[in-house]
C-alpha positions in Angstrom: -8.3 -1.2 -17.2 -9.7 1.5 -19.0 -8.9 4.7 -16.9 -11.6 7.3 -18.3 -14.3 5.0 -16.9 -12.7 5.4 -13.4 -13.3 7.9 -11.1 -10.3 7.0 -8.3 -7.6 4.4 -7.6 -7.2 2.7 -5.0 -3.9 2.0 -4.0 -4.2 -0.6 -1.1 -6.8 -2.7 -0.7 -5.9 -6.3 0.8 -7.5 -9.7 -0.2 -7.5 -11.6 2.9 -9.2 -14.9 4.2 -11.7 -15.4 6.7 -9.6 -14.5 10.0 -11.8 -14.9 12.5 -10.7 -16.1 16.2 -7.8 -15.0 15.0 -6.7 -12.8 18.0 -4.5 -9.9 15.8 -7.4 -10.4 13.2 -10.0 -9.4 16.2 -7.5 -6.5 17.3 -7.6 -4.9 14.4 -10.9 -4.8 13.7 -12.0 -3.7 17.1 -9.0 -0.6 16.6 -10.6 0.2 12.7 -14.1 -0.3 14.0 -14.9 -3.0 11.5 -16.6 -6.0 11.5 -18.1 -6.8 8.2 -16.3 -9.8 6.3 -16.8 -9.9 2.4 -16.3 -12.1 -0.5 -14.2 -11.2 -3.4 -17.0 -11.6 -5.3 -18.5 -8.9 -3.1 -15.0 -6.9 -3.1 -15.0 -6.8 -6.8 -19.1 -6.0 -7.1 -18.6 -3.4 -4.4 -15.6 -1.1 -6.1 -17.2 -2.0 -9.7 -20.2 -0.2 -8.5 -17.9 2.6 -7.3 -16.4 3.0 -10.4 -13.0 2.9 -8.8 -9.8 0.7 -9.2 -7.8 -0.6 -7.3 -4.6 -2.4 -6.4 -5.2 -5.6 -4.6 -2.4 -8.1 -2.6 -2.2 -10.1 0.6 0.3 -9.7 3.0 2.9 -12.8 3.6 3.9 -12.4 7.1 4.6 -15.7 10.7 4.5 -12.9 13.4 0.9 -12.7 13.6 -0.9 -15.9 12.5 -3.0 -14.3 10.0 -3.3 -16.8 6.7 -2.2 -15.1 3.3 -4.2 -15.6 0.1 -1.5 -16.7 -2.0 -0.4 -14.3 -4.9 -1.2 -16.8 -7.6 -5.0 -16.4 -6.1 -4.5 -13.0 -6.1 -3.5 -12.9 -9.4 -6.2 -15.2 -11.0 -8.7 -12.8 -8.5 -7.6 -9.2 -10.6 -6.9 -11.0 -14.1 -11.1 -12.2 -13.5 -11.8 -8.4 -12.7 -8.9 -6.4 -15.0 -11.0 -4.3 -15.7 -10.7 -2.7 -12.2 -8.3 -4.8 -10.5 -4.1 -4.8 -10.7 -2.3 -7.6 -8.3 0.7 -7.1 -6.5 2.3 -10.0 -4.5 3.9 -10.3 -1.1 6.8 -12.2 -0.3 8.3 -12.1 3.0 12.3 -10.9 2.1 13.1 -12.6 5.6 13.1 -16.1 4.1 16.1 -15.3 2.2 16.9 -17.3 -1.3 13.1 -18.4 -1.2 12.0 -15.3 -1.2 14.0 -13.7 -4.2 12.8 -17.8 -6.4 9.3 -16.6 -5.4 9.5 -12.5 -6.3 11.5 -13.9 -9.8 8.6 -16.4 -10.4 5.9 -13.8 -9.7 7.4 -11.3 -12.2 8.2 -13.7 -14.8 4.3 -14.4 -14.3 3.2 -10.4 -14.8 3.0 -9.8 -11.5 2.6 -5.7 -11.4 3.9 -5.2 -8.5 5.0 -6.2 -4.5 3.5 -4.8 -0.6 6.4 -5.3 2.1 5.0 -5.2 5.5 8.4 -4.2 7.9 6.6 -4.9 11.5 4.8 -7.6 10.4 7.5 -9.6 8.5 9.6 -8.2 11.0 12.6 -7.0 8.8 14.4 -3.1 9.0 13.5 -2.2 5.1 17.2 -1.4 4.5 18.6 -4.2 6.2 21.2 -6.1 4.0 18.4 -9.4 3.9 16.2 -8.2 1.6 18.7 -6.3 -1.1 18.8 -9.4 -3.4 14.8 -9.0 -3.5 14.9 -5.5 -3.8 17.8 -6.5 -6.8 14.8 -9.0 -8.5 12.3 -6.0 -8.3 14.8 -3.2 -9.7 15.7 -5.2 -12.9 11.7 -5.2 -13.6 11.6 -1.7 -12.3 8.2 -2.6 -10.8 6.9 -0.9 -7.3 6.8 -1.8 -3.9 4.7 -0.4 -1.7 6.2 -0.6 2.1 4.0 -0.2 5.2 4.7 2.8 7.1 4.5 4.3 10.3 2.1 2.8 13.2 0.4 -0.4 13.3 -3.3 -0.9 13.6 -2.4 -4.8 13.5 -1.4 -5.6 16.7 -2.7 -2.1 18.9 -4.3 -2.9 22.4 -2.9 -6.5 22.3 -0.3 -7.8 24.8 3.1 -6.6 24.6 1.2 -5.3 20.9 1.0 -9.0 19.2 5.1 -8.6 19.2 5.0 -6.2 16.6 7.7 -3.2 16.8 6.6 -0.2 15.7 10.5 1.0 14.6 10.7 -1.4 11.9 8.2 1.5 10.6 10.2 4.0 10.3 10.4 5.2 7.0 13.9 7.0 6.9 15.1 3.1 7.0 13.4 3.5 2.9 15.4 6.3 2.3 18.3 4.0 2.2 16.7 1.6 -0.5 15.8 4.6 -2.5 19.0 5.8 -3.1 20.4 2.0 -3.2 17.9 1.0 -5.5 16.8 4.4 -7.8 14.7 2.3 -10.6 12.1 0.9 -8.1 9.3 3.2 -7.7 9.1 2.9 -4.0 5.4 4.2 -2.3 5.2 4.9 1.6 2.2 3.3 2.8 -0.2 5.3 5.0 0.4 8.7 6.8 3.1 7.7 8.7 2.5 8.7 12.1 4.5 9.3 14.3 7.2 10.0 11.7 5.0 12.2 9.3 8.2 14.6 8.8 10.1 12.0 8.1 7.8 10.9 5.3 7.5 14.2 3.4 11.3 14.8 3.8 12.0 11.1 2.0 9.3 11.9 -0.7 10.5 15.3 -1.6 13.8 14.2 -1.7 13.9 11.0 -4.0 12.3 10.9 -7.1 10.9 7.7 -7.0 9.2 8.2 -3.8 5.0 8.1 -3.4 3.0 8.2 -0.5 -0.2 6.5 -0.1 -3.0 8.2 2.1 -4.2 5.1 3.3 -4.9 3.6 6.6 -6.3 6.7 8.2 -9.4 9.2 7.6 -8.7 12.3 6.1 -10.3 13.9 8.7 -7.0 12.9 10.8 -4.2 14.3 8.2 -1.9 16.4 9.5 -1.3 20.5 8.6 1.7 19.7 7.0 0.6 16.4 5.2 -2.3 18.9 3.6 0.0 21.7 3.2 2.5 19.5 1.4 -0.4 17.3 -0.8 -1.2 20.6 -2.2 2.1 22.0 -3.1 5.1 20.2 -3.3 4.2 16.8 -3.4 1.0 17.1 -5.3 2.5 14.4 -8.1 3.6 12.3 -5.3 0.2 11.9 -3.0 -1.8 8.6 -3.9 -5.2 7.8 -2.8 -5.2 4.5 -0.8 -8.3 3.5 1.3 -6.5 0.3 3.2 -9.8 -1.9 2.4 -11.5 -3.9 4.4 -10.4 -1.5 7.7 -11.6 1.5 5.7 -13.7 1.3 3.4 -13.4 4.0 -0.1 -16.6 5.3 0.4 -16.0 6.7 3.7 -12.5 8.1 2.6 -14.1 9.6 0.2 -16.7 11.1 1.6 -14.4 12.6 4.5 -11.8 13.2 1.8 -13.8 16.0 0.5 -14.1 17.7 3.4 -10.4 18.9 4.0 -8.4 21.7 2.1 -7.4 20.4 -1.0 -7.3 22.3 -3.4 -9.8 21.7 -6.5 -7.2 21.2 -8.7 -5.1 18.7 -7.2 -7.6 16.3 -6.0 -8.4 14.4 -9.1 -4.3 14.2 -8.6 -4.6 12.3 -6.1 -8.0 10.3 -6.8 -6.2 9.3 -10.3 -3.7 10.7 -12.1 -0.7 10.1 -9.9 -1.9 6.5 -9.6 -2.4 6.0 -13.3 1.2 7.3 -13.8 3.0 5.5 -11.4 0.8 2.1 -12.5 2.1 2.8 -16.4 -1.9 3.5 -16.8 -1.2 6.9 -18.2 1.4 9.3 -19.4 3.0 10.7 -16.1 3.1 14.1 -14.9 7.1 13.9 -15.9 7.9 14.1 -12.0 9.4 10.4 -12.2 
């Protein structure tokens, strides 16, 4: 991946398959407003065009139905397209000594990285099950990226498609952060309604990124702008959560909110290429 050709990285963009009739599937589109399906073909043509990277994974997860690619398709999808493509995997930590074989397989393979999904795979992220996956991660000192916060998968359903919004929380991260100091850990989307919470965790630790994803810019809070310009300005990734938002329209309502000229390609790039081992970091971890 050759950075200066790039305008932005994305962060989190999931490859998924068709899902159609499937009912959390249908949910979420209706809550994101979206209703296009794309190929990867497509996927890659589309942020190729764009100029911009992007991580790519799919999410292993039984609550809600939803298939997952599997990570060795992810991983032959972003080694076809490296040079705007990076794969992380997804392993579900709830399935124990299978899941640590799996995460130890992946890495061995060059996997770059791993998305956790707490209300989906239905785990607390500092819960005692998934500290021998978190051990397999830390000796590559690769990333994980945990969800965050609410859940458009599963809002507006029945008793919300079983999915509990606490396993969100991400002060539960603050406890694998300090367990587990050599994993660069990012906090996926704003993450309402524990945005304090967030900032407090990423100011605190190091190691600790947060990805913008998931939501519009348009909806960021005071303080997350206040705090992406100051404090945290190494810390703040961009993240569209593709297919549900799409980069261009982040983007585009992106550069309507206060940030500051000088921290935005920050955030477009630089943290990103840091954090990824694309670039020289800005020293903060």
């Amino acid at each position: 991946m050759n950075i200066e050709q790039l305008v932005a990285i994305d962060t989190h963009v999931h490859v998924e398959p068709d899902s159609r009739g499937n009912p959390a599937a249908e949910a979420a589109r209706k809550y994101f407003g979206h209703t296009a399906t794309i190929s990867r073909q497509e996927l890659a043509q589309y942020y190729r065009s764009l100029k911009i990277g992007c991580v790519v994974f799919s999410v292993d997860e039984r609550l809600t139905g939803r298939a997952q690619v599997p990570n060795d398709d992810v991983a032959a999808f972003a080694a076809e397209n490296a040079d705007i493509m990076i794969a992380f995997a997804s392993v579900d930590p709830t399935r124990g000594a299978e899941a640590v074989r799996e995460a130890r397989r992946l890495i061995a393979s060059g996997i770059r990285g791993f998305k956790l999904h707490p209300p989906v795979q239905q785990f607390h992220a500092n819960d005692r099950i998934a500290y021998p996956l978190y051990e397999a991660v830390a000796e590559a000192r690769l990333p994980i990226i945990f969800h965050t916060g609410h859940s458009g998968i599963g809002s507006g359903m029945r008793g919300g498609g079983g999915i509990r919004l606490k396993y969100g929380n991400p002060m539960d991260i603050d406890d694998v952060a300090v367990d587990f100091p050599d994993i660069p850990i990012v906090l996926a989307h704003p993450s309402f309604p524990w945005q304090d919470e967030a900032l407090s965790v990423c100011l605190h630790k190091p190691q600790v990124f947060i990805d913008l994803s998931g939501w519009s810019p348009k909806y960021f809070s005071a303080t997350l702008i206040q705090y992406a310009n100051t404090l945290l300005k190494h810390k703040m990734l961009f993240g569209s959560d593709f297919p549900m938002i799409k980069p261009d329209r982040w983007l585009a309502d992106f550069e309507k909110i206060a940030i500051r000229d000088e921290v935005r390609p920050l955030i477009l790039k630089e943290n990103a290429a840091g954090l990824l081992g694309l670039a020289a970091t800005s020293g903060v971890y």
